[in-house]
KOLDRENMAR-622335 format. One record per residue (C-alpha): residue number from 1; x, y, z; residue in three letters. Coordinates in Angstrom, 3 decimals, decimal comma, padded with zeros to 6 digits. Layout:
<rs>
<r num="NUM" u="X" v="Y" w="Z" residu="ALA"/>
...
</rs>
This chain:
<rs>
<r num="1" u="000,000" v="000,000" w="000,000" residu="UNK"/>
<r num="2" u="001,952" v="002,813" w="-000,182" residu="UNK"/>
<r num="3" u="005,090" v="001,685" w="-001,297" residu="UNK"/>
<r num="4" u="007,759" v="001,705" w="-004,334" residu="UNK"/>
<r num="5" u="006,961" v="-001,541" w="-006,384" residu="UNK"/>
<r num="6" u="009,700" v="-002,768" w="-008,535" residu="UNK"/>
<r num="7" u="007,926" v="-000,970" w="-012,033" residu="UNK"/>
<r num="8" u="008,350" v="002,324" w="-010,366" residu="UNK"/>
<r num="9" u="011,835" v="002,059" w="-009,285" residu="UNK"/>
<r num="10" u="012,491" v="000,526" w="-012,598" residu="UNK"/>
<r num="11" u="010,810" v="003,705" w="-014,995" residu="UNK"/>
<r num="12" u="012,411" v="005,975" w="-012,375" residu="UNK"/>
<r num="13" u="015,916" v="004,315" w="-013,403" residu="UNK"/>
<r num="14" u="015,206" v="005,044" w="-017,048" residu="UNK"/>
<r num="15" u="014,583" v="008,635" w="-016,725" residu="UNK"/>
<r num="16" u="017,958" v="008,950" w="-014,838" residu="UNK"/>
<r num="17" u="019,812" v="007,097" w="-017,535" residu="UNK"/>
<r num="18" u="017,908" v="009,939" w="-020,119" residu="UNK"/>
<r num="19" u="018,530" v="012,150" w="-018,164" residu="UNK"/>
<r num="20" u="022,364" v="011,727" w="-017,463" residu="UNK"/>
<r num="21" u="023,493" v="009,453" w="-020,518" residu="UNK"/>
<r num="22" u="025,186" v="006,134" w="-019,265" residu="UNK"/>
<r num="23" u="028,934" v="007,635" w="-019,888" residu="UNK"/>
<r num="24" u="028,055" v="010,405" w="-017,247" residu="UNK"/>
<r num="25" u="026,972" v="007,596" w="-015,157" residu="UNK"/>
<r num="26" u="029,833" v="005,474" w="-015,260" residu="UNK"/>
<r num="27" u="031,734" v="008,125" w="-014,292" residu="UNK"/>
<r num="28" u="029,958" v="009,517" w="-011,685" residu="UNK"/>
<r num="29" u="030,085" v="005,963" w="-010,117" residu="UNK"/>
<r num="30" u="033,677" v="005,546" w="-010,304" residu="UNK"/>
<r num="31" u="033,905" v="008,876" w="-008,409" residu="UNK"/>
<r num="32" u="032,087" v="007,917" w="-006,412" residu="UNK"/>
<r num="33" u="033,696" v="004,883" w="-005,301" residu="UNK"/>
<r num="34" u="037,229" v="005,996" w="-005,138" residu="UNK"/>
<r num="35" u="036,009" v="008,481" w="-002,370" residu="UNK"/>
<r num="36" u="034,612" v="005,922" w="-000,287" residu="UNK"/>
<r num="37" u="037,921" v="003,699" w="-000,514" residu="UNK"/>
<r num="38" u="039,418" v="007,065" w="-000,055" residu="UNK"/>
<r num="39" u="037,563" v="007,732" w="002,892" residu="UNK"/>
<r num="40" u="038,620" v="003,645" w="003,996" residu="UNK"/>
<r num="41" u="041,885" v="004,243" w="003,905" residu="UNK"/>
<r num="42" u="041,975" v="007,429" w="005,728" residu="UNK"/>
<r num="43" u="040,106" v="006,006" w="008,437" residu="UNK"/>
<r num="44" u="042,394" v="003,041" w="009,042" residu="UNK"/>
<r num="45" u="045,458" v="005,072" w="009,161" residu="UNK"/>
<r num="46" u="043,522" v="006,930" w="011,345" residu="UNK"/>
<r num="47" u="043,086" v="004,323" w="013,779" residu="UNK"/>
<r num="48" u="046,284" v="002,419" w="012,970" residu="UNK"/>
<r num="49" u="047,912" v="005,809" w="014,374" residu="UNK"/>
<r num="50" u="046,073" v="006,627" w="017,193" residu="UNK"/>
<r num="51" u="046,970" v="002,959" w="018,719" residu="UNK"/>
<r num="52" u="050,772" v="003,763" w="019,039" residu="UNK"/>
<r num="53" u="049,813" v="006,748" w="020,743" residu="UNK"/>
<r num="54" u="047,666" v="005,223" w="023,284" residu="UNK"/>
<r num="55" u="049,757" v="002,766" w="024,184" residu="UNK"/>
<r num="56" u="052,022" v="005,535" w="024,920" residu="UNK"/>
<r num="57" u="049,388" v="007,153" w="027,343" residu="UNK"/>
<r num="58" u="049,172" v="004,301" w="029,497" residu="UNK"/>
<r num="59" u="052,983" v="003,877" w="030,086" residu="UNK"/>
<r num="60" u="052,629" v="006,945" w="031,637" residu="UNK"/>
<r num="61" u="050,212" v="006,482" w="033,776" residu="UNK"/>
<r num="62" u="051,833" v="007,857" w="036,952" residu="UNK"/>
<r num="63" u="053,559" v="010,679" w="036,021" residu="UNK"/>
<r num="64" u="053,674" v="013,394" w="038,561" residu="UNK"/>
<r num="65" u="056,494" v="015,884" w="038,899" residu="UNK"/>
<r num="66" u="058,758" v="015,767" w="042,263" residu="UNK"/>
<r num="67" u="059,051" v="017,554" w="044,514" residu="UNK"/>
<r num="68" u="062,252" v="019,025" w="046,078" residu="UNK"/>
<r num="69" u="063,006" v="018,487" w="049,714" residu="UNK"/>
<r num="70" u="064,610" v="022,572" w="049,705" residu="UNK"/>
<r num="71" u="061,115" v="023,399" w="048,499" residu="UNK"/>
<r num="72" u="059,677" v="021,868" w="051,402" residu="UNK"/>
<r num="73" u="061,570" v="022,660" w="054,345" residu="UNK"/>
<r num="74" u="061,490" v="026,441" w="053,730" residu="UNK"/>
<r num="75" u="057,588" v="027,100" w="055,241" residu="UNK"/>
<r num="76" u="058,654" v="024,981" w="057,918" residu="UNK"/>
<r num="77" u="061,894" v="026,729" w="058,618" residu="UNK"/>
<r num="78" u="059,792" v="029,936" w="058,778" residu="UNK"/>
<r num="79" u="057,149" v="027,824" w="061,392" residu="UNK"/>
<r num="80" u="059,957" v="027,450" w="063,855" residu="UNK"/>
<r num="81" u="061,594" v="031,148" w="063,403" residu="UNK"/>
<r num="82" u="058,002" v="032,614" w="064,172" residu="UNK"/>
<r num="83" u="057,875" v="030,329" w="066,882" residu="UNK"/>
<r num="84" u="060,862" v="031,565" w="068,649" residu="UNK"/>
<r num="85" u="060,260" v="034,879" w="067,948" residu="UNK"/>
<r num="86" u="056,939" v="034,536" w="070,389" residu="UNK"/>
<r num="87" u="058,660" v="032,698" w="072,662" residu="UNK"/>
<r num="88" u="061,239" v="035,964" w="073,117" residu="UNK"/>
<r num="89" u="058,052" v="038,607" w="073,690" residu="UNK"/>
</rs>
């Protein structure tokens, strides 16, 4: 009921082929399909890239930057000289 039978698609076809001419056709499809294997190939060196790159991530998964022990003791140097300063008032 209110679908494309198999005549329709088939007198549709012909007025694309009188339309276009078959060599226009032809050509149009081969564009066609060397984008899409185009497009394939992109995609998988896409992917085959981006797997390296990962892997690389998760070596580093604990990467944190030290700290210095200098860097550390100065506040509490500074603790203990304002400590003995109240201690003298």
């Amino acid at each position: 009921m209110g679908g494309i039978s198999i005549w329709q698609l088939l007198i549709i076809a012909l007025i694309i082929v009188l339309l276009f001419g078959t060599k226009k056709l032809r050509t149009l499809g081969g564009d066609l399909g060397s984008a899409v294997k185009g497009f394939k190939k992109a995609i998988s060196d896409d992917e085959a890239a981006a797997a390296p790159a990962a892997k690389k991530e998760s070596d580093n998964d604990a990467d944190f930057e030290q700290k210095k022990i200098a860097d550390e003791q100065k506040p509490a140097d500074q603790t203990t000289t304002n400590q003995k300063d109240k201690e003298q008032v």
